[in-house]
KETORSE-66602 format. One line per 3 residues: number of its first residue (from 1); their letters; for each residue z, y, x of N, C-alpha, C. Coordinates in pm, 1 decimal, padded with zeros to 6 digits. Atoms other than C-alpha are relative to their C-alpha. Layout:
N
NUM = a = Z:Y:X:Z:Y:X:Z:Y:X | ... $
//
This chain:
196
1 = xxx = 00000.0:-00118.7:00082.8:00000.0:00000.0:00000.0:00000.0:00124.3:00086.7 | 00004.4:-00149.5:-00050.6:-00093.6:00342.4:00121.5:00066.5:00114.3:-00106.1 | -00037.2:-00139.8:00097.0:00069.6:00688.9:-00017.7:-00146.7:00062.3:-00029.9 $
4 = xxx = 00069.2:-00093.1:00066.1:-00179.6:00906.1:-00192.9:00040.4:00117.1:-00026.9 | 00008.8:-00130.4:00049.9:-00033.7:01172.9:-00368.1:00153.7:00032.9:-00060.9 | -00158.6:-00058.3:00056.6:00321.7:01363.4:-00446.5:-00000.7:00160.3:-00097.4 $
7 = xxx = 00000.4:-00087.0:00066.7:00371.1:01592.0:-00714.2:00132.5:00035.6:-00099.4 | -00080.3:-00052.3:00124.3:00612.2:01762.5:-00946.1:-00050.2:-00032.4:-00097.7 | 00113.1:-00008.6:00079.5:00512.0:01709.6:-01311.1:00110.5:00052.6:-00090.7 $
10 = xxx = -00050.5:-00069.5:00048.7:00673.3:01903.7:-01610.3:-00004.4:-00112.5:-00140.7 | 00053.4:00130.3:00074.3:00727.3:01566.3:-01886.8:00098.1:00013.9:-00145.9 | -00166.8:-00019.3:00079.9:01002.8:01651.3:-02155.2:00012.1:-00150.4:-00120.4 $
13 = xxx = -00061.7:00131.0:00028.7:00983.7:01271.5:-02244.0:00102.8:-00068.4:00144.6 | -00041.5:00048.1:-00060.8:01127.8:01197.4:-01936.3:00145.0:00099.3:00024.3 | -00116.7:-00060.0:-00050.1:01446.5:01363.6:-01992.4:00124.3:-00121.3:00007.5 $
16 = xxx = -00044.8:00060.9:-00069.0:01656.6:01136.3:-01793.0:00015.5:00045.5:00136.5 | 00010.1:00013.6:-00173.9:01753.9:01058.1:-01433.3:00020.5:-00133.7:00090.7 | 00058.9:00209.5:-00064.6:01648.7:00760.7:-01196.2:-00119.4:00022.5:00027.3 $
19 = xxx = 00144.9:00042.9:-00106.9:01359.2:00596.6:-01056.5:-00097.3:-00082.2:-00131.6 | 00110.8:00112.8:00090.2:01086.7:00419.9:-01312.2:-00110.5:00019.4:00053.9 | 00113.8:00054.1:-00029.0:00777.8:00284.8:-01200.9:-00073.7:-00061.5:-00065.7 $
22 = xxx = 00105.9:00136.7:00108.2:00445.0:00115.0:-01298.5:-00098.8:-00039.0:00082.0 | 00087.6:00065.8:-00078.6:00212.6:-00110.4:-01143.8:-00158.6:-00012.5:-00099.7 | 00112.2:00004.3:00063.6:-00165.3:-00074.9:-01285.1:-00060.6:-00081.6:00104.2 $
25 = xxx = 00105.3:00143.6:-00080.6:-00358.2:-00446.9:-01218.6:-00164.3:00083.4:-00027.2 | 00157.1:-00011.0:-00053.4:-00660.6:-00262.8:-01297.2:-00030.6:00124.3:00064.3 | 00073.4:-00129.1:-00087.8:-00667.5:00068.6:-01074.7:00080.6:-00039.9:00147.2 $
28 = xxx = -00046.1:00088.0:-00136.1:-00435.3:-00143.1:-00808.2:00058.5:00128.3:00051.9 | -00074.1:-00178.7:-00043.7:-00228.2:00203.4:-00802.3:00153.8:-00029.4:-00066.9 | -00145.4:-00017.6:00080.6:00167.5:00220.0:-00854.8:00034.4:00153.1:00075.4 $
31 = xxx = -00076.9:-00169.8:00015.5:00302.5:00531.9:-00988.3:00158.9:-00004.4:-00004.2 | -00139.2:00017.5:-00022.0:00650.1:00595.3:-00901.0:00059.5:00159.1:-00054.7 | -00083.3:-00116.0:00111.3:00848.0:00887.7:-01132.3:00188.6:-00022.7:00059.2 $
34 = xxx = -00139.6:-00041.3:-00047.6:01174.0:01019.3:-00910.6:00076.0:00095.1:-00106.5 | -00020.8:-00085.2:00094.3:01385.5:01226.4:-01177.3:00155.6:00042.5:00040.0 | -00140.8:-00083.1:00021.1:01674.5:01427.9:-01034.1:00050.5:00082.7:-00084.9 $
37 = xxx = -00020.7:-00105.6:00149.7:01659.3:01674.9:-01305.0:-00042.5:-00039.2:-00069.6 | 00054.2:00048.4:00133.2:01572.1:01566.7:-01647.8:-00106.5:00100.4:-00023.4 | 00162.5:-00003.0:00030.1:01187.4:01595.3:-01776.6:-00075.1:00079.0:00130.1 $
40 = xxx = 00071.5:-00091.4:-00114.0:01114.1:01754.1:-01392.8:-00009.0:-00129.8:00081.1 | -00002.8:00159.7:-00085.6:00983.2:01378.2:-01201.0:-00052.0:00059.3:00095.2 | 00058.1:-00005.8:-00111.0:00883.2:01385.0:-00870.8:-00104.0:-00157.7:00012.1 $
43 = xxx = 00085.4:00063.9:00004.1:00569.7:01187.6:-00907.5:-00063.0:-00070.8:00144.8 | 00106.2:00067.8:-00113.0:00454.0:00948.2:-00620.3:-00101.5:-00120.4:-00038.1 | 00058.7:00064.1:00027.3:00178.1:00767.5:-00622.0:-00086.4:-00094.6:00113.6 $
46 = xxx = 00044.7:00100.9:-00143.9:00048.3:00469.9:-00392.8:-00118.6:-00066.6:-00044.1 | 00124.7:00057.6:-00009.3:-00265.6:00262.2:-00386.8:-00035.2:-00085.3:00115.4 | 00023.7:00063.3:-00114.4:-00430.4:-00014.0:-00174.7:-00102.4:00130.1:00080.2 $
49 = xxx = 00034.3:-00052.1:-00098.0:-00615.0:00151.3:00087.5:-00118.5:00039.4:-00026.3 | 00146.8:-00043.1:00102.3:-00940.7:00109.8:-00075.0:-00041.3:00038.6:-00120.2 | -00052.2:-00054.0:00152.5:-00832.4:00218.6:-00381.0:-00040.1:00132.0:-00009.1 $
52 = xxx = 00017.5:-00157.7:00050.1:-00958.6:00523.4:-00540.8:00088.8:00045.6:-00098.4 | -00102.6:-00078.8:00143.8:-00664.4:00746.4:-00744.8:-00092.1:00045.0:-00057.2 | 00083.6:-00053.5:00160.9:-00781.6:00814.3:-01090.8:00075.6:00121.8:00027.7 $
55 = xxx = -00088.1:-00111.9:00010.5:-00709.4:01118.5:-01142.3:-00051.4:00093.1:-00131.4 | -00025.7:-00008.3:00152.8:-00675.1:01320.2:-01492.5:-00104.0:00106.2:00020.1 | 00094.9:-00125.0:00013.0:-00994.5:01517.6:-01565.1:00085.2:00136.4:-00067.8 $
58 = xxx = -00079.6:-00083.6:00055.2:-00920.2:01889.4:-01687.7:-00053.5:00059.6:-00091.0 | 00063.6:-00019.5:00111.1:-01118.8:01941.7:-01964.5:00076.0:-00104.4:-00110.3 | -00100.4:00113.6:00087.3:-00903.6:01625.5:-02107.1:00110.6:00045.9:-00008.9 $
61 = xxx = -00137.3:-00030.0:-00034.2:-00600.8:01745.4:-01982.3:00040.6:00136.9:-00072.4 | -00028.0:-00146.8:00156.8:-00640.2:02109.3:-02214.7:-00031.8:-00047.5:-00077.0 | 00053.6:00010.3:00161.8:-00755.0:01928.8:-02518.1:00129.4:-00088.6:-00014.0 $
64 = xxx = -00164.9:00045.2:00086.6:-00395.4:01716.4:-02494.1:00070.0:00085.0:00025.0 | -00079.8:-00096.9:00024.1:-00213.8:02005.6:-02408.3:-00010.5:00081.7:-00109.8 | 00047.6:-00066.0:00080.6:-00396.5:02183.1:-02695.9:00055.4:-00104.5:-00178.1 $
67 = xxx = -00061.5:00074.4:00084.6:-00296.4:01857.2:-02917.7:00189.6:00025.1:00005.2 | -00129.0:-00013.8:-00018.8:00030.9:01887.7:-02815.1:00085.8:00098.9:-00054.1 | -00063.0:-00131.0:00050.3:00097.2:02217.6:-02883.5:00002.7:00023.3:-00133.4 $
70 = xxx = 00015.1:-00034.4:00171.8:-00026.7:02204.3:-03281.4:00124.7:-00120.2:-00006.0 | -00099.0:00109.3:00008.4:00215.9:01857.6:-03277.0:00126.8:00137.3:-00024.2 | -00119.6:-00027.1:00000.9:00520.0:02059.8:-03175.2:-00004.0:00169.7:-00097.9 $
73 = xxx = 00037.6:-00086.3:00113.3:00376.8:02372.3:-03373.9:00067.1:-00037.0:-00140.8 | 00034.5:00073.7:00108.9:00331.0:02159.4:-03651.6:00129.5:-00062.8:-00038.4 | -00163.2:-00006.4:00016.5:00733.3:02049.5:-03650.3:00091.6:00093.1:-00001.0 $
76 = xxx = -00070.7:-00160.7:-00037.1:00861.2:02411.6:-03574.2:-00044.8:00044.0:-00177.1 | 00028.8:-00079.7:00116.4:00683.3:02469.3:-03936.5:00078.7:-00089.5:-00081.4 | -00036.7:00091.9:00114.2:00897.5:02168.3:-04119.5:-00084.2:-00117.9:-00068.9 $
79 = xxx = 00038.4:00109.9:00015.5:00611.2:01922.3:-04089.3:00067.8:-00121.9:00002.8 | -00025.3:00131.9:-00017.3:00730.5:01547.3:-04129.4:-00080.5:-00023.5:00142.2 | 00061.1:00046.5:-00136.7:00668.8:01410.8:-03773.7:-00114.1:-00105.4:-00055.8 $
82 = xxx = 00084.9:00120.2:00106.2:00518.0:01080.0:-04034.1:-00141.8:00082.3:-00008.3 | 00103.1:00023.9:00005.7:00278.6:01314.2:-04092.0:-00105.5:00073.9:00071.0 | 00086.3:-00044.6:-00095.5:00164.0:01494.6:-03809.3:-00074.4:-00113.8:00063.1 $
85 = xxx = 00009.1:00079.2:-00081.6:00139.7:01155.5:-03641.2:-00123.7:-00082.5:-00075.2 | 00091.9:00048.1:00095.9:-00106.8:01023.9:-03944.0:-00156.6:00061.0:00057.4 | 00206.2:-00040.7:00059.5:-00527.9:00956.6:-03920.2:-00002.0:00047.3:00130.9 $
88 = xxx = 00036.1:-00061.0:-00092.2:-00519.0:01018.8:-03542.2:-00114.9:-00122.1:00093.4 | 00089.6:00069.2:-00024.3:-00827.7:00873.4:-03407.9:00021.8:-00058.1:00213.7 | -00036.4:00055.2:-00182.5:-00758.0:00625.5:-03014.3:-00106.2:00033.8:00048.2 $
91 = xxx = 00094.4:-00011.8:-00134.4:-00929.2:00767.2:-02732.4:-00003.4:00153.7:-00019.0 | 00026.9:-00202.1:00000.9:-00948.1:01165.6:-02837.0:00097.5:00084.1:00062.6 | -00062.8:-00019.3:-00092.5:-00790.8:01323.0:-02601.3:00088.9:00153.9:-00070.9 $
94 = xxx = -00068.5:-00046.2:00131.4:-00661.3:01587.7:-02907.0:00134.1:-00092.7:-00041.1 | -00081.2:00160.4:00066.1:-00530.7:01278.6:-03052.5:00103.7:-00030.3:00065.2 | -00092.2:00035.4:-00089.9:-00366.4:01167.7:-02743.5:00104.5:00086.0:00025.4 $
97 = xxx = -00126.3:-00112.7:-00017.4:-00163.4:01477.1:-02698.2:00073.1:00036.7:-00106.0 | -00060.8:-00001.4:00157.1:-00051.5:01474.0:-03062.2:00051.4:-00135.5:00022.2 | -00125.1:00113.3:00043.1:00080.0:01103.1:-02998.1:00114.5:00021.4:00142.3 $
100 = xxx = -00114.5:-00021.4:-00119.6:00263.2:01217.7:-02669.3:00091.6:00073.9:-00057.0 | -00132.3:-00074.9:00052.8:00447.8:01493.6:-02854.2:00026.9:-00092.4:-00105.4 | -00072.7:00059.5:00108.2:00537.1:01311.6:-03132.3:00076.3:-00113.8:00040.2 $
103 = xxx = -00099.8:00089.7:-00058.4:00676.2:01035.1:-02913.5:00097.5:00089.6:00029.8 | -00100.1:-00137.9:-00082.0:00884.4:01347.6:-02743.7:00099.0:00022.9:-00096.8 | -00083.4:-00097.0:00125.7:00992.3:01484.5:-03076.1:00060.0:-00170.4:-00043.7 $
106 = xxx = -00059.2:00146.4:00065.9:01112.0:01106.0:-03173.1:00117.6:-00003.3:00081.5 | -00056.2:00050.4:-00058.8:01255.1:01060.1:-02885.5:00147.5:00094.9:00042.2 | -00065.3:-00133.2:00053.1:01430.6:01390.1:-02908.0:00107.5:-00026.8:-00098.8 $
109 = xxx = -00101.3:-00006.7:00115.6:01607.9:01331.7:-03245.7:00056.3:-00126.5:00015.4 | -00100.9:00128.5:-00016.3:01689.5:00954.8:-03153.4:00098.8:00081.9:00084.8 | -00095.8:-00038.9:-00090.1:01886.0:01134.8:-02855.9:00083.3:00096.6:-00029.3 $
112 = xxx = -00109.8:-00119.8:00029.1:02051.2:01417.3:-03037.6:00058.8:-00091.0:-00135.9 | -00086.3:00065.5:00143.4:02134.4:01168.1:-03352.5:-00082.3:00076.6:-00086.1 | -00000.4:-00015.4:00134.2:01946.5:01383.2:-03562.8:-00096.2:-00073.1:-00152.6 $
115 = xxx = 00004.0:00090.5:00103.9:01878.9:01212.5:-03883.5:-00154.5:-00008.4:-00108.1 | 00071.1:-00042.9:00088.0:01616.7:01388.3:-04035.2:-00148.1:00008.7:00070.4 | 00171.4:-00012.4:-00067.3:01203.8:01323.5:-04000.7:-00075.8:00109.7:00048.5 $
118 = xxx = 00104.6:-00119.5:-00010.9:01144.9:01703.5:-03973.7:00095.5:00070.4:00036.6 | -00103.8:-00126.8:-00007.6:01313.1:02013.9:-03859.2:-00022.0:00091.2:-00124.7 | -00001.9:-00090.6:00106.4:01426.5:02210.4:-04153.1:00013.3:00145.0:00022.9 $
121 = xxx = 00026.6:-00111.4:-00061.4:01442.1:02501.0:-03923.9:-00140.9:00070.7:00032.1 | 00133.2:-00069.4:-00028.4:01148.5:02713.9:-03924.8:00035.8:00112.2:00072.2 | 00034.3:-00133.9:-00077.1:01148.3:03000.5:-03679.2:-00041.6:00022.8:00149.5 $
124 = xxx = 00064.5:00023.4:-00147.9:00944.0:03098.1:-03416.5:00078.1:00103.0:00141.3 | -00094.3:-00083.7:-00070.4:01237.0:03348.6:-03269.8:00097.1:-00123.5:00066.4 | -00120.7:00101.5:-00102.5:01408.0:03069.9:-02976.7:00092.6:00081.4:-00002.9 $
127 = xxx = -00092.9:-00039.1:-00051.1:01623.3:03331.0:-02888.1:00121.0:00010.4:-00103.1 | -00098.7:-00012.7:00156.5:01791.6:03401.9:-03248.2:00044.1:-00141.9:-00005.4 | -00114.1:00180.7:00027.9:01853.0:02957.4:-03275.8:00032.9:00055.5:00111.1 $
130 = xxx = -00065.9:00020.5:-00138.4:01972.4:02987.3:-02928.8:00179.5:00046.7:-00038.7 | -00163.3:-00036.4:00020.3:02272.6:03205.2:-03076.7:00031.5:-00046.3:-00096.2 | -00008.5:00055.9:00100.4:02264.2:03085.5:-03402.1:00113.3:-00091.2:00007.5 $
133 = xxx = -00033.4:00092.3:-00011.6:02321.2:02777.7:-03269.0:00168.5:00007.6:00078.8 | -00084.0:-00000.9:-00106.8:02587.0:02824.4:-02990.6:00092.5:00105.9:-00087.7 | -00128.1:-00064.1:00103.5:02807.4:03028.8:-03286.7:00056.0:-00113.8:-00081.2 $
136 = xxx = -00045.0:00124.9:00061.9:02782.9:02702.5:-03452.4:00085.2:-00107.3:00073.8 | -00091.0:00084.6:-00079.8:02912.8:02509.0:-03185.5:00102.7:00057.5:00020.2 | -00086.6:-00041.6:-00011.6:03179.3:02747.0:-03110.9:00109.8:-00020.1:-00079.6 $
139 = xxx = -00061.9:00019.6:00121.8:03308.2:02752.8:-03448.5:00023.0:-00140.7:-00067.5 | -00049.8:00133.7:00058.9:03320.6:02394.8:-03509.1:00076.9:-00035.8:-00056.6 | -00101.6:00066.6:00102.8:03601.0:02293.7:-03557.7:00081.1:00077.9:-00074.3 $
142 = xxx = -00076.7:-00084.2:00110.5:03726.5:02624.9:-03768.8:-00099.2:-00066.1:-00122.4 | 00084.5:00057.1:00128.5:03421.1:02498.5:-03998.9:00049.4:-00132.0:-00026.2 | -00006.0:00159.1:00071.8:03506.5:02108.2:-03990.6:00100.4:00026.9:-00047.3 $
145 = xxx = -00150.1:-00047.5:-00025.0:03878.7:02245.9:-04060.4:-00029.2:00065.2:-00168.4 | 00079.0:-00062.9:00121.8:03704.0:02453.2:-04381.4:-00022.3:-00080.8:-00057.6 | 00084.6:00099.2:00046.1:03508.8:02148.5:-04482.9:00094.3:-00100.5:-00072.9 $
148 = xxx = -00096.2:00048.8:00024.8:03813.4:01955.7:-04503.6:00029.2:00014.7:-00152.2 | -00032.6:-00021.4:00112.1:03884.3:02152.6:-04840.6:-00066.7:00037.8:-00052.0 | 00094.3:-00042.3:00055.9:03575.2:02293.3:-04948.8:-00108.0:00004.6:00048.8 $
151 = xxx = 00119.7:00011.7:-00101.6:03175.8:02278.3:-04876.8:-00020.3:00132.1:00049.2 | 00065.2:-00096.5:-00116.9:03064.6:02560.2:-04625.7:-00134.2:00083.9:-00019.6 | 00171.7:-00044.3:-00017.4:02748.5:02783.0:-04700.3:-00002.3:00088.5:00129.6 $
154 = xxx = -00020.0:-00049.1:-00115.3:02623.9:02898.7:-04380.5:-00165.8:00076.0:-00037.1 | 00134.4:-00066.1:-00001.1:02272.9:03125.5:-04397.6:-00040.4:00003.5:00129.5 | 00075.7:-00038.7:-00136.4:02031.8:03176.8:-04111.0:-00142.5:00032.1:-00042.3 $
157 = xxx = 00143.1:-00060.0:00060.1:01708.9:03395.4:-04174.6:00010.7:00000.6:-00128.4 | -00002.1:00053.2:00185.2:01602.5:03293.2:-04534.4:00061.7:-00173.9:00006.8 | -00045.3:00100.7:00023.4:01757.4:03000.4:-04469.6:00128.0:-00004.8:-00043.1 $
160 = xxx = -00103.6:00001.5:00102.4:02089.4:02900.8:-04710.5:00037.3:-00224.7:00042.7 | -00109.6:00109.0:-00018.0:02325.4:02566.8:-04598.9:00073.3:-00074.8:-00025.1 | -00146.6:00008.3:00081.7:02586.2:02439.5:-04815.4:00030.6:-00198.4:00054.8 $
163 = xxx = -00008.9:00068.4:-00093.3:02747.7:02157.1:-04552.0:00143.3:-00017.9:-00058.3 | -00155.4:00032.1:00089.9:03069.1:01943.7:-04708.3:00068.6:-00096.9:00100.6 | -00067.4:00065.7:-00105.0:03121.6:01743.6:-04391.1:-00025.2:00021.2:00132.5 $
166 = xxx = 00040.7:-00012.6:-00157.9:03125.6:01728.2:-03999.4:-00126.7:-00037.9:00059.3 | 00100.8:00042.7:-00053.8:02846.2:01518.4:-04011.8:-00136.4:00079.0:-00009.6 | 00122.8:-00104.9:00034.1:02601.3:01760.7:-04202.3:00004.1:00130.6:00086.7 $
169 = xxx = -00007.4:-00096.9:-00065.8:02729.7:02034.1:-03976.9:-00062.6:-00001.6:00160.1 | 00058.0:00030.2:-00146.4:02656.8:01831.2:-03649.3:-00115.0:00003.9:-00002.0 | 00195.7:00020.0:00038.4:02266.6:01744.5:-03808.9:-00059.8:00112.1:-00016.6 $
172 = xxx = 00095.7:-00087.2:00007.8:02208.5:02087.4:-03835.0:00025.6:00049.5:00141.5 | 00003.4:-00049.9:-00165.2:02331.5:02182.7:-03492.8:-00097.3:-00079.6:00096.8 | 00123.8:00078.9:-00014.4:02094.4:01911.2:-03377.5:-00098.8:00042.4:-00017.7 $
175 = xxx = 00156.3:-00054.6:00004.8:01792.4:02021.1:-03533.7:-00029.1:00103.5:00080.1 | 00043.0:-00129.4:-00072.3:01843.7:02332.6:-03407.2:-00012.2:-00045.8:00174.7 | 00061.3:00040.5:-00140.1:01864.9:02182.2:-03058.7:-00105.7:-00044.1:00024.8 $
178 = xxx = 00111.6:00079.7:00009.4:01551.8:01983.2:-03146.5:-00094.6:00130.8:00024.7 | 00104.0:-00167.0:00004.5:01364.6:02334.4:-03226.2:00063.9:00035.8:00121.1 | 00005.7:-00040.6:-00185.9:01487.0:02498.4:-02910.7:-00050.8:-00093.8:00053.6 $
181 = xxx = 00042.5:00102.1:-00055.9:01400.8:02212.5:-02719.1:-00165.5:-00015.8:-00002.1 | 00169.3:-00008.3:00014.3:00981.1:02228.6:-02866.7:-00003.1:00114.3:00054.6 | 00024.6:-00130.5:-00049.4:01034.1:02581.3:-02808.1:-00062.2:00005.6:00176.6 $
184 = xxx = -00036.3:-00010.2:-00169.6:01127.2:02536.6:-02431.4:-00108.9:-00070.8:00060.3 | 00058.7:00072.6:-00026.9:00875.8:02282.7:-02416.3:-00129.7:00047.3:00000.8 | 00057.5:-00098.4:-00008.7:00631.2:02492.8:-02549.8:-00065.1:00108.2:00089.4 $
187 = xxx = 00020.4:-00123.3:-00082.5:00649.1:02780.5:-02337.5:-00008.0:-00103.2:00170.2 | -00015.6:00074.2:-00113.6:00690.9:02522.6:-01993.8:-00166.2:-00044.0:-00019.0 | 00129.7:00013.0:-00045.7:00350.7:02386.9:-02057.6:-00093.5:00150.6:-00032.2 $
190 = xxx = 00050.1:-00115.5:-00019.2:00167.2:02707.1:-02151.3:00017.9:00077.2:00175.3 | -00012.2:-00075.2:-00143.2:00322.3:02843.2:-01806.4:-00047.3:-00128.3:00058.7 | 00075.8:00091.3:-00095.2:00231.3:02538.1:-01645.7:-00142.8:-00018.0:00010.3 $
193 = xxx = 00173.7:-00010.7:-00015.2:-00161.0:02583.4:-01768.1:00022.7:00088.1:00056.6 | 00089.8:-00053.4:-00063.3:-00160.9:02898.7:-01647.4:00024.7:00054.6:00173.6 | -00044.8:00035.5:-00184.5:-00008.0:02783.2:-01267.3:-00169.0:-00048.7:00044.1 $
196 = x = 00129.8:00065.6:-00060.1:-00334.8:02576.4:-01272.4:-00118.3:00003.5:-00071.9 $
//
């Protein structure tokens, strides 16, 4: 095995940390994904000697970033992930970047617990959830403490709340991490097209 090629890559499925690898029998290339910081891998990649690295055209590579972006769009508005993810045709490289985010955004709400197929949060202001949110966490447990004896209406924008336990209070602090989180994700690839 010879080295080829080392790179940063910007992945926000790979939010983790560790080493995962993969061995491809038909390009005879293993890719190796270092992850000291979560969704930031340090990409190596090896090959036999005579081996040619594939490497990701970029006319493909903006039409899944371009999928990608209506995906996590397309959840920021209160789409069902069910049905962004619907009627997407294999091999379109659109397509393909609409099933990468929607793995993301899955993989997202499995990891925050939250419960719900869609974000019921609509707004395209990150910075407003950002506090929103982080008033909600603060206040926790004066709200679960509230909840205890009566349900809770909480407003945000035109949005209206009415939360009777800890658990409905945590699922919305969730979503809202979910939405920040596309947000952040969002804006990281946009700056990353226009690095390259």
């Amino acid at each position: 095995m010879k080295f080829r090629s080392i790179r940063f890559e910007w992945k926000f499925a790979d939010l983790w940390l560790g080493v995962f690898w993969k061995w491809s029998n038909a390009r005879e290339q293993l890719d190796v994904w270092i992850c000291f910081l979560p969704c930031i891998p340090l990409h190596l990649t090896f090959a036999k000697p005579d081996t040619k690295v594939v490497e990701q055209d970029p006319a493909r590579e903006r039409q899944q970033l371009t999928g990608e972006r209506y995906a996590y769009g397309a959840a920021l508005q209160g789409t069902p992930v069910e049905s962004i993810a619907n009627n997407l045709t294999p091999g379109d490289p659109f397509d393909d970047g609409v099933r990468r985010a929607v793995a993301d955004i899955r993989a997202w709400q499995r990891s925050t617990g939250a419960l719900h197929s869609r974000i019921r949060i609509r707004d395209t202001n990150r910075d407003a959830l950002q506090v929103f949110r982080d008033e909600l966490e603060e206040d926790f447990d004066h709200l679960a403490a509230q909840m205890r004896s009566y349900p809770v209406e909480l407003s945000y924008a035109d949005h209206r709340f009415v939360l009777s336990d800890e658990d409905e209070l945590q699922n919305l602090i969730d979503e809202m991490t979910c939405a920040i989180a596309l947000h952040d994700t969002i804006r990281a690839r946009e700056r990353a097209r226009e690095v390259a």
